[in-house]
C-alpha positions, 0 to 999 in steps of 0.5 A: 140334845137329849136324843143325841145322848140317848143314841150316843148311849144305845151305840156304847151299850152295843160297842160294849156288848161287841167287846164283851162277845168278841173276848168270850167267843160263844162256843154255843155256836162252836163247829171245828176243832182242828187237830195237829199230830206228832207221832214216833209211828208213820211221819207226822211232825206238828202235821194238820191232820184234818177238821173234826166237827163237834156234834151235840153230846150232852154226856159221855155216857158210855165213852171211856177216854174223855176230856172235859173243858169248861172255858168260862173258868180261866186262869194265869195269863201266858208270858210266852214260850222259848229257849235259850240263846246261848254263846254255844248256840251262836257258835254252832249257829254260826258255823251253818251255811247262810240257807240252813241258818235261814232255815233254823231261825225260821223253823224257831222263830217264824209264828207261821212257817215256824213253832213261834218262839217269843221267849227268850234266855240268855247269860250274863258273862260265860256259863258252862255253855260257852266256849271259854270263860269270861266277863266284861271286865278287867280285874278290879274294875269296881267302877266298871268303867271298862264294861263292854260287850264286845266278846258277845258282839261276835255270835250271841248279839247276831244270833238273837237280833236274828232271832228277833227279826224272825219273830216280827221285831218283838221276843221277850229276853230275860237274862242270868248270871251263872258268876260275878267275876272271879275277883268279886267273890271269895274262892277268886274263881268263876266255877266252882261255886264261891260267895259274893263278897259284901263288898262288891253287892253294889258293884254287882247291881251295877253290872246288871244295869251296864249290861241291859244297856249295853244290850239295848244300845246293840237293839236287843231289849233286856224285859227282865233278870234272874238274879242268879243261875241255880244259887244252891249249886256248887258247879265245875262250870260257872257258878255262885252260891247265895241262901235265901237270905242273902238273895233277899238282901241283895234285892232289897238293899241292891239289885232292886232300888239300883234298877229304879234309880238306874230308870228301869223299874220296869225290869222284871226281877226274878228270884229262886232259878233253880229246881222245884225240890225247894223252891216253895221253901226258898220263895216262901222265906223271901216273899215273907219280906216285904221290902224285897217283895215289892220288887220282885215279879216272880220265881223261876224254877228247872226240872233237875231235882229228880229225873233220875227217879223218873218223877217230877215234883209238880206239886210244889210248883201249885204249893207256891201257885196256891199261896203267892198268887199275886206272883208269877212262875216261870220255867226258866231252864230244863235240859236232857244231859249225858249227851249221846249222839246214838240216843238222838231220837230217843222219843222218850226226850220230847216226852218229857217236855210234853209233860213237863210242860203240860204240868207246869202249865197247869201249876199256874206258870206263865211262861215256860223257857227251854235251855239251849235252841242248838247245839252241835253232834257231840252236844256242845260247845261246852268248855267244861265237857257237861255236853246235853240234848237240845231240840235241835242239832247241827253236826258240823261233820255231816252238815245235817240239821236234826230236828228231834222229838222235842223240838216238835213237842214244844211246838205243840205249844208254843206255835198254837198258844199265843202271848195273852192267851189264857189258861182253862179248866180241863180234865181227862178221864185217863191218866195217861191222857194229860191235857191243858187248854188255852183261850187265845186273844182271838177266842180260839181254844188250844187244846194239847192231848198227850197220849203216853200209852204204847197203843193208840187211843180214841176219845171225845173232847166235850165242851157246852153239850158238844163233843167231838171224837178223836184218835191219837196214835201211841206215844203222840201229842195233839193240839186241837185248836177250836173254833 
């Protein structure tokens, strides 16, 4: 007996020393690193470029361009990356012949033949991204007993059980409202900004709740909600204002203990969905009560406070990262607007995201969700004209699928860094070599290069007495994925 518990012991001790090694990969023994390259010169698109071996270099002594891994610190855990399915993508998604939709929803979805999109957004009721106005309601249905969906039955319901599909049966779906309906508010208007009126705080939790089954009855999971698109704006499209107090409140005393009662405690709840400018101010006063807190699993946030200036305000981002790290940060929507078809391949558009998304990333969010996933030539449907960029255009005019800048510029993190990777330490020699890492599930580091200068620039990636050298072309994003 005592034998057989000796060798049942010696056997755990190994599994466990397995586990352990098959988790931390040991990079002592670390050969390859294989880089992936999309540049505005020459064709490469998210294009294999070739296997670069790690030699031994135990310092960069004399090398000016370097970045810096240290894979045993490691980070927040990655929810997943994606875009919005939208009513004005599902038309124009709609409007493809059959192949050219394969090719779309392959392109997204595929995590092979694809950039691998296992995030998602959509909206509850219109948004300006819709080709009309509506709900799911008639006017003054305080019960709700004529909620139906069937308006999104139409295109959005297809479009993302496709999308679904493609993916292999499993994509991460939040949902927003941009507005309650009109009779629920005090302007009796969906657009132009307005209030929740207090009597219908409840009616309004509910909504949330009958549209989560609805969808789910249709074979579309819900895995969380914000609780309001941009609530400190006041917008020509759909559109409702709530303070932070009136947020917190309505979590605390509504949307939260509904969703529990309702069974769906699971249902992640997501507060702020609007620009970095005030978000550490907005979340710091709701965080502050507790009993809003317990529901809460983190913030959302877009990238709209200043573009116009050309800088982003990351920094509050890692304020709130820094002081709630029990919570969790996603970007929720971010888009490139006054939409103008001769500007499509503006490199200048994928720039952007790569920096954004490396920034964000590196501020602690877990997830990172662009805006619509298709749009057509004049940047639309749009029912208020506030037409934008998307990654990917289809002109119905010309039958032409457009794969832009930004579609490729996402991809260089959504195809390589999987849900459950984990984010490391990394550090450049050079500004204008930004840079995050990722450990994946499988032990394979991700490594994402953007070189911003108007030249090409070589460099070494040095990890565990290692390196390997690189040359990226002007105006490219790599991801190295090593191995």
């Amino acid at each position: 007996m005592r034998k057989h518990l000796l060798l049942l012991t010696i056997a755990l001790m190994y599994s466990s020393l397995y586990i352990s090694a098959k988790e931390t990969t040991n990079f002592n023994s670390i050969r390859v690193a294989k880089q992936y390259t999309t540049s505005q010169t020459g064709d490469l698109r998210l294009s294999y470029v070739g296997e670069l071996q790690f030699e031994n270099h135990p310092q960069a002594v004399g090398v000016k361009n370097s970045i810096f891994i240290n894979q045993d610190k490691k980070f927040q855990t990655v929810l997943g990356i994606g875009g919005a399915l939208t009513d004005a993508s599902a038309e124009t998604f709609f409007k493809m012949p059959v192949a050219k939709q394969k090719e779309f929803i392959k392109a997204y979805y595929n995590s092979t033949d694809g950039i691998g999109y296992t995030l998602a957004r959509t909206s509850i009721n219109s948004c300006d991204f819709s080709s009309d106005s509506y709900t799911y309601v008639t006017d003054k249905d305080v019960s709700l007993k004529t909620f139906n969906i069937s308006h999104d039955l139409k295109y959005r319901v297809p479009l993302i059980k496709e999308a679904i599909a493609e993916a292999g049966g499993k994509l991460t779906l939040f949902a927003s409202p941009w507005s309650p309906p009109a009779w629920m508010k005090d302007n009796n208007d969906m657009q132009h900004g307005g209030k929740l009126l207090a009597e219908y705080n409840q009616a309004w939790a509910n909504y949330y709740v009958k549209f989560i089954r609805e969808y789910e009855k249709n074979g579309i999971p819900v895995w969380g909600l914000s609780v309001q698109n941009e609530p400190m704006a006041k917008q020509s499209w759909e559109s409702c204002i709530f303070t932070s107090t009136e947020e917190k409140d309505f979590v605390k005393n509504f949307l939260g203990p509904t969703l529990h009662q309702s069974g769906m405690a699971n249902k992640k709840i997501i507060i702020w969905d609007h620009n970095r400018d005030i978000a550490f101010q907005r979340v710091s006063d709701i965080y502050s009560d507790k009993d809003a807190s317990k529901y809460i699993w983190g913030a959302g946030f877009h990238w709209y406070e200043d573009w116009s200036g050309g800088k982003q305000q990351y920094e509050n981002i890692q304020r709130i990262n820094e002081a709630f790290p029990d919570k969790n940060l996603i970007f929720t929507e971010g888009c490139i607007d006054s939409f103008d078809l001769n500007k499509i391949h503006d490199w200048k558009l994928g720039e952007r995201y790569g920096e954004s998304m490396i920034n964000d990333f590196n501020n602690g969010v877990v997830g990172w969700t662009d805006w619509n996933i298709l749009l057509d030539e004049q940047g639309g449907p749009n029912h208020v004209k506030n037409f934008c960029f998307a990654p990917v255009h289809y002109n119905t005019k010309t039958d032409e699928l457009i794969f832009d800048s930004e579609f490729y510029y996402i991809g260089h993190f959504s195809k390589f860094i999987k849900p459950g990777a984990r984010r490391i330490s990394v550090a450049s020699s050079k500004s204008f070599l930004l840079t995050t890492a990722f450990q994946n599930a499988d032990g394979k580091i991700a490594v994402v290069v953007m070189n911003q200068e108007d030249k090409d620039q070589t460099f070494l990636i040095c990890m565990n007495g290692k390196s390997v050298k690189s040359t990226m072309p002007k105006n490219s994003i790599s991801t190295f994925v090593i191995e």
